[in-house]
Structures are given as C-alpha cells and as structure tokens.
C-alpha positions as CSV (number, residue, x, y, z in Angstrom):
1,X,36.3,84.9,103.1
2,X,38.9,85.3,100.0
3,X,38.5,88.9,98.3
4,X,37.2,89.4,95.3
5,X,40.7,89.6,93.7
6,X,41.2,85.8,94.8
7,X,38.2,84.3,92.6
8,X,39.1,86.0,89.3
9,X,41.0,82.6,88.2
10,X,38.9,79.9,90.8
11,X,35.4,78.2,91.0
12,X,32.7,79.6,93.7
13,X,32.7,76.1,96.0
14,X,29.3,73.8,95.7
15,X,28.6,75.6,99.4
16,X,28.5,79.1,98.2
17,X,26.5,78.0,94.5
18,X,23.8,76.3,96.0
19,X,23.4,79.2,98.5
20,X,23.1,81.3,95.2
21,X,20.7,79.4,93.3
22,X,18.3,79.5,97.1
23,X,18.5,83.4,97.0
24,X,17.4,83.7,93.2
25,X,14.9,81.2,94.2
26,X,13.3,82.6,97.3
27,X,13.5,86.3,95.7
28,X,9.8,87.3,96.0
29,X,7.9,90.2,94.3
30,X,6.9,91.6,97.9
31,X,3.4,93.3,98.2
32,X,3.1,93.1,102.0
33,X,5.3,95.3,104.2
34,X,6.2,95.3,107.6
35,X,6.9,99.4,108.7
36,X,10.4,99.0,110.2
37,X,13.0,101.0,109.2
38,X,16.0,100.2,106.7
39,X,18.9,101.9,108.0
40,X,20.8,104.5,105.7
41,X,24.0,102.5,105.6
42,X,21.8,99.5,104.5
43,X,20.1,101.3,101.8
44,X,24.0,102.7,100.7
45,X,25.5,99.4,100.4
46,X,22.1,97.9,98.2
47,X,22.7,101.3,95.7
48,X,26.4,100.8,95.6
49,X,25.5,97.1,94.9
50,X,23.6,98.4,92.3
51,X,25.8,100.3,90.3
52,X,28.3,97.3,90.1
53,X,25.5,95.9,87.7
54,X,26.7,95.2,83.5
55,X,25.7,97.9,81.3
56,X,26.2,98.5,77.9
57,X,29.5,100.8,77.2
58,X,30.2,100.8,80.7
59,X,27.8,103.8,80.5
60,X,25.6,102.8,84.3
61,X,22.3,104.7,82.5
62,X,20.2,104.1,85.8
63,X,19.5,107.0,87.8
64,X,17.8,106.4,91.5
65,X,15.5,109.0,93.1
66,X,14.6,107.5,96.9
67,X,10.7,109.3,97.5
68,X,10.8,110.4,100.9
69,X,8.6,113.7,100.4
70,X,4.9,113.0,101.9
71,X,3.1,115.0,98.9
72,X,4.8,113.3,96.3
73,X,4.7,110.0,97.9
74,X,1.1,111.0,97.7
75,X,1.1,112.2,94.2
76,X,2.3,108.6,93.2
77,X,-0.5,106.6,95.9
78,X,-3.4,108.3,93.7
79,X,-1.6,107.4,90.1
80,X,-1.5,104.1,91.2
81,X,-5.7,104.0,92.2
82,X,-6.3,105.6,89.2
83,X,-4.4,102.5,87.1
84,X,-5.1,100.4,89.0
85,X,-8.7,101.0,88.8
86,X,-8.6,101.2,84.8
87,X,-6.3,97.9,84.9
88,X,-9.7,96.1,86.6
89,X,-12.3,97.3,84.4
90,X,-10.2,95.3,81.9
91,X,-10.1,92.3,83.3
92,X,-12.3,89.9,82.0
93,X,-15.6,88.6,84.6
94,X,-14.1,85.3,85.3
95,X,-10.4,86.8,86.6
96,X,-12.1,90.3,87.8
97,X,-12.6,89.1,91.6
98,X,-9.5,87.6,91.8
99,X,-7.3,90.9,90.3
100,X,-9.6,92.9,92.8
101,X,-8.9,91.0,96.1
102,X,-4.7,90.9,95.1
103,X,-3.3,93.5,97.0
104,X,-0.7,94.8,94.3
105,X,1.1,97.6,95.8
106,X,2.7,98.2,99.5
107,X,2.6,101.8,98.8
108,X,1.0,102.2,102.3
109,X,3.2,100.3,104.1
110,X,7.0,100.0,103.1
111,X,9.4,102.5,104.4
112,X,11.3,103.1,101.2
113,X,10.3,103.7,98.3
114,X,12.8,104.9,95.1
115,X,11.7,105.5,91.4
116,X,14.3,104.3,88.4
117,X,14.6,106.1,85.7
118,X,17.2,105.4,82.6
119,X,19.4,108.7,81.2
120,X,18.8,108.3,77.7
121,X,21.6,109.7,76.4
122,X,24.8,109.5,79.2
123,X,28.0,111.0,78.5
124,X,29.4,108.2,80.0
125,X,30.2,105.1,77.8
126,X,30.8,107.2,75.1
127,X,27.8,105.9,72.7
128,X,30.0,102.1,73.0
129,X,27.4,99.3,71.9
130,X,24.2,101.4,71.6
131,X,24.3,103.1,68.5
132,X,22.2,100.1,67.0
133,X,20.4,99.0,70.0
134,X,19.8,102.2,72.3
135,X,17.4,100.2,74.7
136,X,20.1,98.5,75.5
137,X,20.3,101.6,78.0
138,X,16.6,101.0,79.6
139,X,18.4,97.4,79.8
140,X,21.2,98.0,82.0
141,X,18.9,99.8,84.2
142,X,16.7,96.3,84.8
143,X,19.8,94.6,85.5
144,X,20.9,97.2,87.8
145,X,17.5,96.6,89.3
146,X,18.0,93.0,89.8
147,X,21.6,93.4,91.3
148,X,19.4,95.2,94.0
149,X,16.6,93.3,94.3
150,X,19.1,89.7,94.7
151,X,21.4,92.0,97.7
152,X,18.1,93.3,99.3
153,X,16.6,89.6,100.0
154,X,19.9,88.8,100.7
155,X,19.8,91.3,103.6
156,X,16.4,89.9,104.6
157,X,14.8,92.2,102.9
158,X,11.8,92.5,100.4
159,X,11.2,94.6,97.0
160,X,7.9,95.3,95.1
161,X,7.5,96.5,91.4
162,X,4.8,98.9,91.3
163,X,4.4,98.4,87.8
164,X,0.5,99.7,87.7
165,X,1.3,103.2,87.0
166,X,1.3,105.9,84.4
167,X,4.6,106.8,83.7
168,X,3.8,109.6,81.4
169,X,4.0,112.2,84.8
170,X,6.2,110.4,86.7
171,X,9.4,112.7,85.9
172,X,7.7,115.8,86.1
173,X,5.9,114.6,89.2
174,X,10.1,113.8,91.2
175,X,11.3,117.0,89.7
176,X,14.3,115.0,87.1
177,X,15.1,116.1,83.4
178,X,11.8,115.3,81.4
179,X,14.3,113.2,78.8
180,X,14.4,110.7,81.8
181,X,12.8,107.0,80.9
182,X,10.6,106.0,83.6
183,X,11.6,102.8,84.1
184,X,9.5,102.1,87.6
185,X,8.6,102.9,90.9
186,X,9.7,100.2,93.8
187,X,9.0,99.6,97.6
188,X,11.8,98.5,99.6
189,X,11.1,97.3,103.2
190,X,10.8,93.8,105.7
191,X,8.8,91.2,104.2
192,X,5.3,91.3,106.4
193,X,6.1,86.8,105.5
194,X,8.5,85.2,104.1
195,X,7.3,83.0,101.0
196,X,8.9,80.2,98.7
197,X,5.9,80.7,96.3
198,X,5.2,84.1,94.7
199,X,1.8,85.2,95.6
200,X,0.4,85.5,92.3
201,X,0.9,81.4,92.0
202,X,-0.2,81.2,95.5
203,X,-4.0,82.8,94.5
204,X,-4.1,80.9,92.0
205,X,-3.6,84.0,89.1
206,X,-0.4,82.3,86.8
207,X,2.0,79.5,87.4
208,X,5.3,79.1,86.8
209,X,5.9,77.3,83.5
210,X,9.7,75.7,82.4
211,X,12.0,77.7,80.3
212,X,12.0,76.8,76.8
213,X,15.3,76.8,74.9
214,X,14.9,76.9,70.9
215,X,17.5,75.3,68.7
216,X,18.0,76.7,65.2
C-alpha cells in the first residue's frame, strides 16, 4: 500500500473507489448491539481518525467524553425514557405503533458509549472563518463524527445516534465546562446484523428519496 505522501499528486484506482462508495453505502445507523468488547487500541485509532476530520480555522472544536461510569451511564438511560416517552405522545395515531415497537437506542447493549460536545470558543484556529458563521464550529464536530462513524464500519463495527435526548443537562450531568455544545450521545459496539437497508426504511417509517440539486 503507497503512503499517504504518494497520493497527494495521483487518482485512488477504480478498486479502492468502489470499495469507498460500498462503505458510505453500507454505513448503518446501528440500534442493535452485540456486547463484545472494542479493544482500547481500536477505540484510539477511530478517535485519532477522528480528529484528522476538516474544520473550520483548523480549530478541531470537537471534544469526546467516552461514558464508562455506571451512574452516569445511568443518568443518561432515564433521559432517554423520559424523551423518548414525550417524543411518542407526539406522534400522530396512525405512526404511534410503529415509533413505539422501533427500538431507537442500544443504550442497554453496546459497550461504548461517548458523548460529543463542540468548544464554543477554542483558542485554537485563532477565530479563522467563523467570525460570520460560528456554527461552523458545531459543524466541524459532525464531520469529525462522520470521519468516525465511516472508520468504525470500516473496522466492522457499528454506531448509533442517540438523538432522543435532552441536551439541556447533559454537560453538567459528564462533569465538562457548561459553555460546552452538546452535540450528541453515541453507542459504539458490533452490529447484533449486518444490514444494506437502514432499519427505519426496513419498518416501513421513511424511505430514501434522490438528492435534488437546484440550479440558479
């Protein structure tokens, strides 16, 4: 394999594209978690993988915070059945079975689990490029998130947004600076199955629609 130094100037072959376009295909919002372990020298290389991610100034905003502790792991298991319990009672009668039999978090079941949150204001960068458009910050932290999520499947493994939270506690509730943006919490683990359709298509909740490029 040719280091990185030895593609600045050349094409990725057809081989190597096509394997890229089958990761960001098969990359899966996972919700159903086998209980192995990830190994600490896998979970070092996705985080460094991470950081490699573009952000705005050069200023790398994101901030991880792995969740091992079992009262805080807790803490975060009953603000998710608290939303998640609101998010039903607004679902309309005709989509309110189906919301209720998705399972939507593997809280209970993958062995990782890491909050983001975005430093508002990082020394780092030195304000470049964000003076005008500051969430370009929260931003760079999604696309840091991504980096991970793309190396994790890559490594057979599977990530879940837990996106049904209040975030209003959640930096108070991992001990970080309260200026901290909660950007989300995620669970990080082996894929119970592996799937080529995400499961929200699967049962029938939303499908896939094309992209739709304007032209002005």
């Amino acid at each position: 394999m040719h280091p990185p130094e030895a593609l600045l100037s050349d094409e990725f072959d057809p081989g190597f594209r096509t394997s890229l376009e089958a990761l960001i295909r098969l990359r899966r919002d996972v919700r159903h978690f086998r209980t192995d372990t990830v190994p600490q020298a896998t979970l070092t290389r996705l985080f460094n993988l991470a950081g490699l991610a573009p952000s705005v100034g050069l200023s790398q905003p994101w901030r991880f915070v792995l969740v091992e502790d079992a009262a805080r792991r807790a803490a975060i298991r009953a603000n998710f059945t608290q939303a998640n319990a609101a998010a039903l009672a607004q679902q309309s009668a005709a989509r309110a079975g189906l919301y209720a039999r998705l399972k939507l978090a593997g809280l209970d079941q993958a062995p990782v689990q890491f909050a983001l949150f975005c430093d508002p204001d990082p020394e780092q960068g030195g304000g470049l490029g964000r003076r005008t458009m500051p969430q370009t910050l929260a931003y760079s932290c999604v696309m840091a998130l991504h980096t991970l999520w793309l190396a994790a499947r890559a490594e057979g493994l599977g990530l879940g947004w837990v996106s049904i939270l209040d975030p209003s506690g959640m930096a108070a509730l991992l001990d970080v600076p309260h200026a901290w943006q909660f950007i989300g919490h995620f669970c990080l683990g082996h894929p119970a199955t592996h799937d080529s359709v995400p499961e929200l298509e699967r049962e029938g909740w939303e499908t896939r629609r094309a992209v739709q490029v304007l032209t002005r």
